[in-house]
C-alpha positions in Angstrom: 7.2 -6.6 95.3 4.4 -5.3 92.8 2.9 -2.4 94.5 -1.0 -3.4 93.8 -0.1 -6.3 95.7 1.2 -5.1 98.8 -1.6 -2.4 98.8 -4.1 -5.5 98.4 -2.3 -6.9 101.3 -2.8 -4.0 103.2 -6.9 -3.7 102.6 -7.2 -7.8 104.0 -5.4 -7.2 106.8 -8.1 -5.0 108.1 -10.4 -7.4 108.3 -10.5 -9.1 112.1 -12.5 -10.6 114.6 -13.8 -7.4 115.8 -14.6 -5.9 111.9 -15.4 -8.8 109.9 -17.1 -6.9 107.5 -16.1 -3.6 105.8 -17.6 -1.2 103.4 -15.7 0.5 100.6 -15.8 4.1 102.7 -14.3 2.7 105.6 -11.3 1.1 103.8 -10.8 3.9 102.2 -10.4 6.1 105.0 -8.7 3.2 107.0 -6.0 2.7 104.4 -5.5 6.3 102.9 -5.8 5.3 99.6 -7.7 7.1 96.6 -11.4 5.6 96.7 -10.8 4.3 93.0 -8.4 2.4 94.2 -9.6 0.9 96.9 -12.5 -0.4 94.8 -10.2 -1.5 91.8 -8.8 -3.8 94.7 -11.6 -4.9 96.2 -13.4 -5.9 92.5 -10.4 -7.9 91.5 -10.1 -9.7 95.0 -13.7 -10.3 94.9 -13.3 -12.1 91.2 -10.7 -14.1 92.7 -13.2 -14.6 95.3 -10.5 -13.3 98.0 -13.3 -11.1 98.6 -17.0 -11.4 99.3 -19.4 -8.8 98.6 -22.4 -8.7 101.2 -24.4 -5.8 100.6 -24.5 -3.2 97.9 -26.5 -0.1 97.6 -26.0 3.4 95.8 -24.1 4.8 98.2 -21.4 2.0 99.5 -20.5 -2.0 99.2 -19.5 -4.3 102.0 -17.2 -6.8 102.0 -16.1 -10.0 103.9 -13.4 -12.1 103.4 -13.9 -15.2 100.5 -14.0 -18.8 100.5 -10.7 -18.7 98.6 -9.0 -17.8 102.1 -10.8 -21.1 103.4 -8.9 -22.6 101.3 -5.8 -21.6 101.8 -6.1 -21.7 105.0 -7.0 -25.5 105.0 -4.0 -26.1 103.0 -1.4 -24.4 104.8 -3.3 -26.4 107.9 -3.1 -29.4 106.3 0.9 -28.9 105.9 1.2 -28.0 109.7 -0.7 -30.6 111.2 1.3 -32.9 108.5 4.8 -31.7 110.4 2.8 -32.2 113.8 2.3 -36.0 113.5 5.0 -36.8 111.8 7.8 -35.5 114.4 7.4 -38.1 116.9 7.8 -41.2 114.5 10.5 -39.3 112.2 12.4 -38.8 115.7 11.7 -42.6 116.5 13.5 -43.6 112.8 16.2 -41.5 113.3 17.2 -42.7 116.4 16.3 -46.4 115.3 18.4 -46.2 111.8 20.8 -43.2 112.6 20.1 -41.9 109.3 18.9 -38.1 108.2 15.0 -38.2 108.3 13.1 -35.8 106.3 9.8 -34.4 105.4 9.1 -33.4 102.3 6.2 -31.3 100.6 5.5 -30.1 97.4 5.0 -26.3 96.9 4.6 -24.2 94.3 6.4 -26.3 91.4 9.2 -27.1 94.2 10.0 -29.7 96.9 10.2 -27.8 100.1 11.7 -29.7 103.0 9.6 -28.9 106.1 11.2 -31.0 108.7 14.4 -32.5 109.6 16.0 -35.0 112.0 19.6 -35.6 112.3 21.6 -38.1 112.6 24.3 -38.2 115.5 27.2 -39.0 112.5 30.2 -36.4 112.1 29.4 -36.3 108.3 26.0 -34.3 108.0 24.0 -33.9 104.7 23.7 -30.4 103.4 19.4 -30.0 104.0 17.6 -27.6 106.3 13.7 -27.1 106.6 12.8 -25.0 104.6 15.0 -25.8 101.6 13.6 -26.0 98.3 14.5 -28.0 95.5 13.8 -29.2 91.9 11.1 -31.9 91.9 13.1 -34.2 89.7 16.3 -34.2 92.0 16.2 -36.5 95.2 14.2 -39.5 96.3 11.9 -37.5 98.3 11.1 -34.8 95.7 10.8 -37.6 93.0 8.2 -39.2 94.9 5.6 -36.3 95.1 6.6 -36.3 90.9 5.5 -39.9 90.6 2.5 -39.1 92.6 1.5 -35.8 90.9 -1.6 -36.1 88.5 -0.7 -36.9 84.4 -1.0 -33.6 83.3 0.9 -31.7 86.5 3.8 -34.4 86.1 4.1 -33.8 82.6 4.7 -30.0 82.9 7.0 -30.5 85.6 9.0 -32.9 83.2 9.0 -30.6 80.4 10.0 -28.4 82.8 13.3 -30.5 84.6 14.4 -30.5 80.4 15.4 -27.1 81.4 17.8 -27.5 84.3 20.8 -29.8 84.5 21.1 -32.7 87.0 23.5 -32.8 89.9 26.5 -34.1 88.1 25.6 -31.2 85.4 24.3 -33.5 82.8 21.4 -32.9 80.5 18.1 -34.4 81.6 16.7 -37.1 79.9 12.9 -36.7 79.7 11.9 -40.1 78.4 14.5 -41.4 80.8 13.3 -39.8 83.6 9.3 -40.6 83.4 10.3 -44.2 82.9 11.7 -43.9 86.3 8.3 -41.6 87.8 6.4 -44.4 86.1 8.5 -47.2 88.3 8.6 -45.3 91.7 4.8 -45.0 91.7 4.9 -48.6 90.7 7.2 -50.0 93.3 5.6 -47.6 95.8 9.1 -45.9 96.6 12.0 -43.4 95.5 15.7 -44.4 95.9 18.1 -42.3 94.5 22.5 -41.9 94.8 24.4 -38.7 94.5 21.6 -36.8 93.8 21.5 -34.0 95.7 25.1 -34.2 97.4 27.7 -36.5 96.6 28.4 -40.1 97.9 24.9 -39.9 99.4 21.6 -42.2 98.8 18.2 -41.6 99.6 15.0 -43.5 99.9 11.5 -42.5 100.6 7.9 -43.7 100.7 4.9 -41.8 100.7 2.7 -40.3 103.0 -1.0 -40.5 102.1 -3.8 -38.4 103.7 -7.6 -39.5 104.5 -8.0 -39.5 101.0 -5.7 -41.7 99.7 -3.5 -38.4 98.2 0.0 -38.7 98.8 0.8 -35.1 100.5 4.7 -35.4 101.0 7.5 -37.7 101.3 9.3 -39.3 104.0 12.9 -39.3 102.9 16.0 -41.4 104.6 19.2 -40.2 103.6 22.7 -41.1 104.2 26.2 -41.9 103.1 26.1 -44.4 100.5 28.3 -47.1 102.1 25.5 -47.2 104.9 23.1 -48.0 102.1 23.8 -51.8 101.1 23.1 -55.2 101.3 21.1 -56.1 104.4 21.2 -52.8 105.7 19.5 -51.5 103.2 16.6 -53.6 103.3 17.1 -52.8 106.9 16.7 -49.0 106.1 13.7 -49.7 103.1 11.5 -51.7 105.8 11.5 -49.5 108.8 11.1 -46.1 106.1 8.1 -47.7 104.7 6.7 -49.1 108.4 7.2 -45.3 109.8 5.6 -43.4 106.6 2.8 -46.3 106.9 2.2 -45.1 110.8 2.4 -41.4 110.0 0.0 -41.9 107.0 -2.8 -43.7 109.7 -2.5 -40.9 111.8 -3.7 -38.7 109.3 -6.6 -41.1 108.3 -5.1 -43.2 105.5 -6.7 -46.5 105.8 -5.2 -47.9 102.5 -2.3 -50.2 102.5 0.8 -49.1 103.2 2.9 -51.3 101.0 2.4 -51.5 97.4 3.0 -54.4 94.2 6.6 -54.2 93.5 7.7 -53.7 96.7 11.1 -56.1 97.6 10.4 -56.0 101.0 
């Protein structure tokens, strides 16, 4: 890891409950470091605004830590409480459809699966939380794609030219934001083979109090459980469960949308 990094890591973790604020001398002398350091740190934290400065004089600075921490904060609270809620009714499904449920998020260009239920089948799919994947592979990764903003989605497109599907075949760009364009349409992903063989998946999305759609709830199973009236079976109860989870978290939109066969 790029050693300015882990010495900037170092400095923030000084700050605490009990020393909320900090001057330049006693980081310094805290972390060891050279003094020119130290402040070459601090100045490009505080233009990130990881860093606040509170006072200044002559002699020393003070600093606190920024809003940009808020932030992160919020979002990595956000994901949590996200996981929270959802467990219950994801544990409900699973039992109800005995089908693989999953939660899905977007991080960092990826999909990131960031909770799991199992089915009781011998036959179990190849996921784990915390897996990451390509945003254009899977129903529940393709979702958060057909939900991203034009510009995002785009560069993530242009991205996916890059990489090869699952059955090592060239992607299709125009092909695949034709089908973005329908999921966000239809209001949910289905995909077959995907991610592992013989397997189909569907998802619908999860929508926060404001209407954003912050991850995925993904159903996935063999493919010969996925067909006919079991399907509609397995599409109806996804939706009704990612509906439920999205009022908990203050969605207060509808939780079907035009297109929908259901």
């Amino acid at each position: 890891m790029n050693q300015s990094v882990l010495k900037a890591l170092q400095l923030l973790n000084y700050f605490s409950t009990e020393t909320p604020e900090l001057t330049l001398k006693e980081l310094t002398q805290k972390s060891g470091m050279p003094k020119p350091t130290v402040y070459r740190l601090l100045t490009a934290m505080e233009h990130q605004h990881v860093l606040s400065k509170t006072k200044e004089n002559e002699h020393d600075s003070k600093y606190q830590l920024g809003l940009k921490l808020l932030e992160l904060g919020q979002l990595v609270s956000d994901q949590l409480e996200v996981r929270t809620i959802a467990l219950p009714d994801m544990e409900r499904l699973g039992t109800d459809i005995n089908e693989a449920v999953h939660l899905v998020i977007a991080d960092q260009g990826e999909a990131v699966y960031i909770e799991k239920v199992d089915s009781s089948r011998a036959l179990r799919l190849n996921t784990r939380i915390g897996k990451r994947s390509p945003l254009h592979l899977g129903s529940g990764p393709k979702m958060l794609l057909a939900n991203m903003a034009r510009e995002q989605q785009q560069d993530m497109v242009n991205k996916a030219e890059r990489f090869y599907a699952a059955d090592h075949q060239p992607i299709n760009k125009d092909r695949l934001l034709q089908e973005l364009g329908a999921i966000y349409k239809n209001g949910y992903a289905y995909s077959i083979g995907e991610q592992d063989p013989d397997t189909t998946g569907i998802s619908y999305p999860i929508h926060d109090y404001n209407n954003q759609v912050i991850a995925a709830l993904a159903v996935s199973g063999l493919s010969s459980h996925f067909d006919g009236e079991n399907l509609d079976v397995l599409k109806a109860k996804t939706r009704q469960t990612a509906g439920a989870i999205s009022r908990k978290l203050g969605y207060r939109g509808p939780t079907w949308q035009q297109g929908d066969d259901d």
